[in-house]
MMTF fields as JSON, N, C-alpha, C and O atoms, coordinates in Angstrom:
{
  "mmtfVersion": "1.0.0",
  "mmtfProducer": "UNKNOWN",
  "numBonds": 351,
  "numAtoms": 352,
  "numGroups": 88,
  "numChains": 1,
  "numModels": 1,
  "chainsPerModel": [1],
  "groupsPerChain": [88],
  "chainIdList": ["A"],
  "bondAtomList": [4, 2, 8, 6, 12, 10, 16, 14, 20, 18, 24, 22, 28, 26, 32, 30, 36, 34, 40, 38, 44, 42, 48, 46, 52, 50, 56, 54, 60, 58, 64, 62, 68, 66, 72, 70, 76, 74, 80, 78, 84, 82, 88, 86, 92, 90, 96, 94, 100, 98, 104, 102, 108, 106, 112, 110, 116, 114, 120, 118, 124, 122, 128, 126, 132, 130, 136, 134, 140, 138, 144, 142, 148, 146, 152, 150, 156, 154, 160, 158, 164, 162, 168, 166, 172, 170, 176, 174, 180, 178, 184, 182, 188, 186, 192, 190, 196, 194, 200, 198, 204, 202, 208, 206, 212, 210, 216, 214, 220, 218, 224, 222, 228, 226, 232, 230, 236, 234, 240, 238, 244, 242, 248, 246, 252, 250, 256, 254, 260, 258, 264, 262, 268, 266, 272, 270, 276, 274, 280, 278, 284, 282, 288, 286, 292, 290, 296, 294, 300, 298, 304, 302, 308, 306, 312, 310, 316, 314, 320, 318, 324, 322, 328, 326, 332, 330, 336, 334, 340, 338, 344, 342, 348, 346],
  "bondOrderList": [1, 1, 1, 1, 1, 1, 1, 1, 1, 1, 1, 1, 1, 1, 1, 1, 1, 1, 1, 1, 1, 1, 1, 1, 1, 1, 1, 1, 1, 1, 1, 1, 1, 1, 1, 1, 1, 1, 1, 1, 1, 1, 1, 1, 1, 1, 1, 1, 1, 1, 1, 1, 1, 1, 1, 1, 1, 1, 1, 1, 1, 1, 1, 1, 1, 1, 1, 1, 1, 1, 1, 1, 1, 1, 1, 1, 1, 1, 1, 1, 1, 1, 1, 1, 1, 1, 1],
  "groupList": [{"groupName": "UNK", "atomNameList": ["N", "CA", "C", "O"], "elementList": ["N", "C", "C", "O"], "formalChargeList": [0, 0, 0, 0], "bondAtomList": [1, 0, 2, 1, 3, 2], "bondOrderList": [1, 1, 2], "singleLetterCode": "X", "chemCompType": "L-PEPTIDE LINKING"}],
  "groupTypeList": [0, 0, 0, 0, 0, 0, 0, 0, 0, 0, 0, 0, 0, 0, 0, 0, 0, 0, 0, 0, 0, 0, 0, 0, 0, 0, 0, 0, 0, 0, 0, 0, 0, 0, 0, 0, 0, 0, 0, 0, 0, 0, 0, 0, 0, 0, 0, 0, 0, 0, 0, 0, 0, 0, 0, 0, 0, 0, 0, 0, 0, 0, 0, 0, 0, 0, 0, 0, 0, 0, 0, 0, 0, 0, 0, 0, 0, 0, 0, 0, 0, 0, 0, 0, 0, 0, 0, 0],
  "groupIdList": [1, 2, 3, 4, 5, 6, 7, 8, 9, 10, 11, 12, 13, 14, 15, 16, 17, 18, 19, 20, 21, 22, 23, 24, 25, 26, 27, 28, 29, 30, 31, 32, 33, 34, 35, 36, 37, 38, 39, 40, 41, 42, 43, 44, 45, 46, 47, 48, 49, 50, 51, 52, 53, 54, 55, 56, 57, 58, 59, 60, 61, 62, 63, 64, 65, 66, 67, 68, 69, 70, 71, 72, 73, 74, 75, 76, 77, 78, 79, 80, 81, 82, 83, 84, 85, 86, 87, 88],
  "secStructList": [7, 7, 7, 7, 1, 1, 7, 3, 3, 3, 3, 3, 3, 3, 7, 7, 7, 6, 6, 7, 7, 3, 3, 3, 7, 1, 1, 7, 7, 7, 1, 1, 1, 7, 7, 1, 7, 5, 7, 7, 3, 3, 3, 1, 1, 1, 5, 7, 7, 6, 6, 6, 1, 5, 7, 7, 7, 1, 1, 1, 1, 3, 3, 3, 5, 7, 6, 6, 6, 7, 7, 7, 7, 6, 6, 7, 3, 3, 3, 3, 3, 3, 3, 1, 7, 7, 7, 7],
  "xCoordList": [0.371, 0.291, -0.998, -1.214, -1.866, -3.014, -3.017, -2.429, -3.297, -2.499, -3.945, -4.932, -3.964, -4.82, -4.368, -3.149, -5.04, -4.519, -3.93, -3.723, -3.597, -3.859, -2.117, -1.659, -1.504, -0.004, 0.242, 1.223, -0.192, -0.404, -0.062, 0.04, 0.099, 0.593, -0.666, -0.999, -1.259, -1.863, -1.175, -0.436, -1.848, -0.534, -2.107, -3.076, -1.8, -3.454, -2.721, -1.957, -3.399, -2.617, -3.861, -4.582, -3.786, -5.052, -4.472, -3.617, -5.183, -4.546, -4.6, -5.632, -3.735, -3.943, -3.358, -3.975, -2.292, -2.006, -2.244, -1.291, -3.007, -3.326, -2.273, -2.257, -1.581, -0.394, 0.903, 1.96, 0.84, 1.709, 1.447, 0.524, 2.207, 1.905, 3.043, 3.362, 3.341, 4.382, 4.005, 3.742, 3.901, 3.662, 4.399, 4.495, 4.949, 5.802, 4.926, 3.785, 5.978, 5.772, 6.883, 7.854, 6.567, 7.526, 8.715, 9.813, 8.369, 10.25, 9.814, 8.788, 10.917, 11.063, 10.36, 10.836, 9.409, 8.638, 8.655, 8.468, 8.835, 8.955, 7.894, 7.893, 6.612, 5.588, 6.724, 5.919, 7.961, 7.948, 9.485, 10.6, 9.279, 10.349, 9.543, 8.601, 10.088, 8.978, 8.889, 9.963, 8.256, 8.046, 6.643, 5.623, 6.685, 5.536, 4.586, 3.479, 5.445, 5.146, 3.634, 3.432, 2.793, 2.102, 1.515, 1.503, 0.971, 1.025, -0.535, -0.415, -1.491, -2.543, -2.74, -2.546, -3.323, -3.487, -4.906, -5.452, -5.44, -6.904, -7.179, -6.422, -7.838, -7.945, -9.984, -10.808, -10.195, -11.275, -12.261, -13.436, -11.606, -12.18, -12.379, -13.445, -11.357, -11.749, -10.528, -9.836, -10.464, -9.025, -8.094, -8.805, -7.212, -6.302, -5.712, -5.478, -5.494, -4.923, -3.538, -3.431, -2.272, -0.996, -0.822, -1.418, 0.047, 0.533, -0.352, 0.122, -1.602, -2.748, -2.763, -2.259, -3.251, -3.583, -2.156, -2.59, -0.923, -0.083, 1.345, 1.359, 2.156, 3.613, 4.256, 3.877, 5.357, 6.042, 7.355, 7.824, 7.836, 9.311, 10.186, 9.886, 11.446, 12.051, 13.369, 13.828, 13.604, 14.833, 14.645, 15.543, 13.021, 12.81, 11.193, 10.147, 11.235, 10.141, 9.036, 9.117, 7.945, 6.954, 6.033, 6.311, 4.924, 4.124, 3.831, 3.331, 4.324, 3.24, 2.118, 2.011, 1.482, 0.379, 0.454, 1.404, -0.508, -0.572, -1.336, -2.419, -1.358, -2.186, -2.921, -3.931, -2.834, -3.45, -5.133, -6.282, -4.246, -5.548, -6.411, -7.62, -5.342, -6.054, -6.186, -5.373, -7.447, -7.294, -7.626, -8.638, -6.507, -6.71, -7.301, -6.969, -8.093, -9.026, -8.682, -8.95, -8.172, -8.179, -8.956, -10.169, -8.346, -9.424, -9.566, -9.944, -9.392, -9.178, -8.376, -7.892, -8.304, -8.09, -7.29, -8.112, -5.818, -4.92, -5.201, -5.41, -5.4, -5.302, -4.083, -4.151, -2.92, -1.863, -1.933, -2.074, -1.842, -1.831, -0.384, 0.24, -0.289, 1.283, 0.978, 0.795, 1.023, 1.29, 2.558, 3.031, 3.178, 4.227, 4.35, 5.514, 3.631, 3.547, 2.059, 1.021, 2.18, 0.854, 0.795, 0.265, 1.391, 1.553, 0.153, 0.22, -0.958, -1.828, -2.364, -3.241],
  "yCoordList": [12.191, 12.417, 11.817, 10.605, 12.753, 12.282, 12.333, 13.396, 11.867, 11.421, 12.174, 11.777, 13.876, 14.406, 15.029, 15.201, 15.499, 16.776, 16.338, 15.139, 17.189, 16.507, 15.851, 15.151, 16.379, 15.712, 14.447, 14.226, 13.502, 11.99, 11.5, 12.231, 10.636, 9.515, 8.267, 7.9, 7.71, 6.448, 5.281, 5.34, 4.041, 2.921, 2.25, 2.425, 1.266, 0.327, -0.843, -0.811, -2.029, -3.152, -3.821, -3.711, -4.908, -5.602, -7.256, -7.786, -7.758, -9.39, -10.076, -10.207, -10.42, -12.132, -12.982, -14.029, -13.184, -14.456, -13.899, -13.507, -13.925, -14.836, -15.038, -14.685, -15.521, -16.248, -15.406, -15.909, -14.238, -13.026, -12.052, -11.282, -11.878, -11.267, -9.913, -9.345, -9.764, -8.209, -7.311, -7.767, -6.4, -5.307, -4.136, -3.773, -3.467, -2.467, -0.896, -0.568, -0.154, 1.509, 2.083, 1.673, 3.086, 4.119, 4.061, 3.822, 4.336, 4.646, 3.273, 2.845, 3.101, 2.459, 3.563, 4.552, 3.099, 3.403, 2.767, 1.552, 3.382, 2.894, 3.676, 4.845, 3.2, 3.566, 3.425, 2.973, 3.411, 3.406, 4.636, 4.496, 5.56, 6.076, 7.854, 8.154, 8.54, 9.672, 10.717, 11.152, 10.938, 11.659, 12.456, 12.149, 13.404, 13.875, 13.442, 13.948, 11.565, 11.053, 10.385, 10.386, 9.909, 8.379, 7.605, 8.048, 6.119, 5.308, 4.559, 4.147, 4.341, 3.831, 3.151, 3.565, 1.642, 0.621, -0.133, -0.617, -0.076, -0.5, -1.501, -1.466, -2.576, -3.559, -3.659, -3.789, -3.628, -3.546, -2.365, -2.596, -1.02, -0.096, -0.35, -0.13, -0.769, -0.944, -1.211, -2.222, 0.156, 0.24, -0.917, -1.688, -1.175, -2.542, -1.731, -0.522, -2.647, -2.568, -2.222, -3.011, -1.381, -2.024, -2.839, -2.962, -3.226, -4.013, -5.631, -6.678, -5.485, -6.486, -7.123, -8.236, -6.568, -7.046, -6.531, -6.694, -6.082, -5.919, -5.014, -3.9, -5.768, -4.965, -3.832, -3.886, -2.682, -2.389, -3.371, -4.085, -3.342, -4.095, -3.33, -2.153, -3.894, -2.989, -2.463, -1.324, -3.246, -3.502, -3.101, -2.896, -2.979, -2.602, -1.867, -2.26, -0.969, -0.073, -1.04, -1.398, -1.429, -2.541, -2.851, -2.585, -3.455, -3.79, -5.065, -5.369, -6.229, -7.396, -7.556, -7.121, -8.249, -8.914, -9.845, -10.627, -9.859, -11.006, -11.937, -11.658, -13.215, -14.293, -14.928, -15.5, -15.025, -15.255, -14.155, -14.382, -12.922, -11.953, -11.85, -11.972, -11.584, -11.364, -11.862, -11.751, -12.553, -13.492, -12.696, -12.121, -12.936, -11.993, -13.099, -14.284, -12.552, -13.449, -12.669, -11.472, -13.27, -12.453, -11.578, -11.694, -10.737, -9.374, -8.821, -7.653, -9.252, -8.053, -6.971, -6.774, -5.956, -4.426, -3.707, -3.161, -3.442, -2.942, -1.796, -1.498, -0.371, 0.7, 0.843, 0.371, 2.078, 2.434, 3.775, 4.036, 4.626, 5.877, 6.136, 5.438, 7.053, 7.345, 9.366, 10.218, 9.519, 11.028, 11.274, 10.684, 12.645, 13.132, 13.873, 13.883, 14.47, 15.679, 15.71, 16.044, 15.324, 15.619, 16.59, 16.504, 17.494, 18.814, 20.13, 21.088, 19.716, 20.577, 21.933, 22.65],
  "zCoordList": [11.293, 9.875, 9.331, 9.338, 8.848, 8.376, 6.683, 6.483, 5.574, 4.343, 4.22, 4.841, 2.908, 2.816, 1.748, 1.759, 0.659, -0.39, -1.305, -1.493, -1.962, -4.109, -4.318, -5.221, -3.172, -3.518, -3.515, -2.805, -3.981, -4.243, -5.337, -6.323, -5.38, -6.392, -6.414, -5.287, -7.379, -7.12, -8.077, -9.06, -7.221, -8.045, -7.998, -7.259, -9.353, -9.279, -10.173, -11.138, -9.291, -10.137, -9.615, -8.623, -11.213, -11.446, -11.396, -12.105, -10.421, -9.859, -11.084, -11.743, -11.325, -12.102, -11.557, -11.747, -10.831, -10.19, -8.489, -7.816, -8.206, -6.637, -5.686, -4.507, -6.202, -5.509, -5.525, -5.144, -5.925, -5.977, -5.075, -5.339, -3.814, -2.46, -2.184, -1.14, -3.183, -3.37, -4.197, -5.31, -4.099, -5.224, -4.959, -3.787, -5.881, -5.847, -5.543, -5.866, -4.808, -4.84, -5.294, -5.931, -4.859, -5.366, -4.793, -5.297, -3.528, -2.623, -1.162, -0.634, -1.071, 0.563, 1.732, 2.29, 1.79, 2.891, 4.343, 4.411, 5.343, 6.801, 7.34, 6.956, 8.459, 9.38, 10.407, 11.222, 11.139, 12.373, 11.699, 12.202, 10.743, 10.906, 10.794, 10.06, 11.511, 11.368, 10.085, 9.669, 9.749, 8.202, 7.953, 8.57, 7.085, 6.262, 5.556, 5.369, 4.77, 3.924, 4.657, 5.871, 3.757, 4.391, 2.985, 1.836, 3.558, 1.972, 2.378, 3.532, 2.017, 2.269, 0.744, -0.398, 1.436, 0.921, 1.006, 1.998, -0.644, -0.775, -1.308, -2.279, -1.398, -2.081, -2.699, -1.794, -3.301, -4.08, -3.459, -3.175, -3.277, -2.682, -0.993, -0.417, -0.437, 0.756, 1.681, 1.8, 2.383, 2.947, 3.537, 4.181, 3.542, 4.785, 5.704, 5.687, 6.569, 8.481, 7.908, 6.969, 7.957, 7.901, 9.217, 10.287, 8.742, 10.228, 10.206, 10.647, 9.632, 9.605, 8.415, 8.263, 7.634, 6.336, 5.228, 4.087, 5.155, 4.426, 5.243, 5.767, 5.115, 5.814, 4.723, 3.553, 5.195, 4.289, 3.967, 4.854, 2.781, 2.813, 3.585, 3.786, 4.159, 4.843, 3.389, 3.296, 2.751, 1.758, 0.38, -0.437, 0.14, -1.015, -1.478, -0.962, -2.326, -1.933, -2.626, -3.801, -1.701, -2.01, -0.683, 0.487, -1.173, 0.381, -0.021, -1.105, 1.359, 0.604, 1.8, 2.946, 1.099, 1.788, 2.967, 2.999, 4.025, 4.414, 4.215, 4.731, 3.585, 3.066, 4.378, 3.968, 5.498, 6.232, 6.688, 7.068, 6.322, 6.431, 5.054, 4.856, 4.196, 2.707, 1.521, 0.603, 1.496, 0.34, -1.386, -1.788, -1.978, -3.515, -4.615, -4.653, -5.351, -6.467, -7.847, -7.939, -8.755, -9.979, -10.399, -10.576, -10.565, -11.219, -10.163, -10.251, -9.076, -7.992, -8.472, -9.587, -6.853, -7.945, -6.832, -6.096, -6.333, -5.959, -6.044, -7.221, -4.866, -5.533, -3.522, -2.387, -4.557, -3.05, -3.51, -4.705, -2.637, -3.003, -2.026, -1.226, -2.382, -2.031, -1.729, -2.598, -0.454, -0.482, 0.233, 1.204, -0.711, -0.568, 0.553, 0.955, 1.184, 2.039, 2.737, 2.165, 3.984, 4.799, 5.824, 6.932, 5.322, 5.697, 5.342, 4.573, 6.185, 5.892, 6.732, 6.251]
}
């Protein structure tokens, strides 16, 4: 599944606390469950690793961070795009 084409959603959240390592999406998303869907995750224009730099929740639709990989500074700039269908 390669995440391509206008069927997207974007989510953009603007840091103010630092110390806040969850951010919400849309639906519970799973990478190890097979689907159409896919969710890519940017942090000041500049893609992250899943698996590396941010997990999915398993329990609730959200990605957090990992603070060991990624350090967030206020006014940083969250962008997740969310595609529905990578069916091209």
């Amino acid at each position: 599944m390669v995440p391509y084409g206008t069927l997207k959603n974007t989510i953009t959240y603007t840091i103010f606390d630092p110390l806040i390592l969850s951010y919400e999406i849309t639906n519970v998303f799973s990478s190890e469950t097979l689907s159409n869907q896919a969710v890519l995750v940017y942090l000041n224009d500049e893609q992250l690793i899943l698996g590396f730099d941010y997990t999915f929740d398993a329990n609730r639709p959200a990605i957090t961070f990992n603070d060991a990989m990624v350090t967030l500074s206020v006014d940083d700039v969250i962008t997740i795009v969310e595609y529905a269908n990578t069916d091209g």
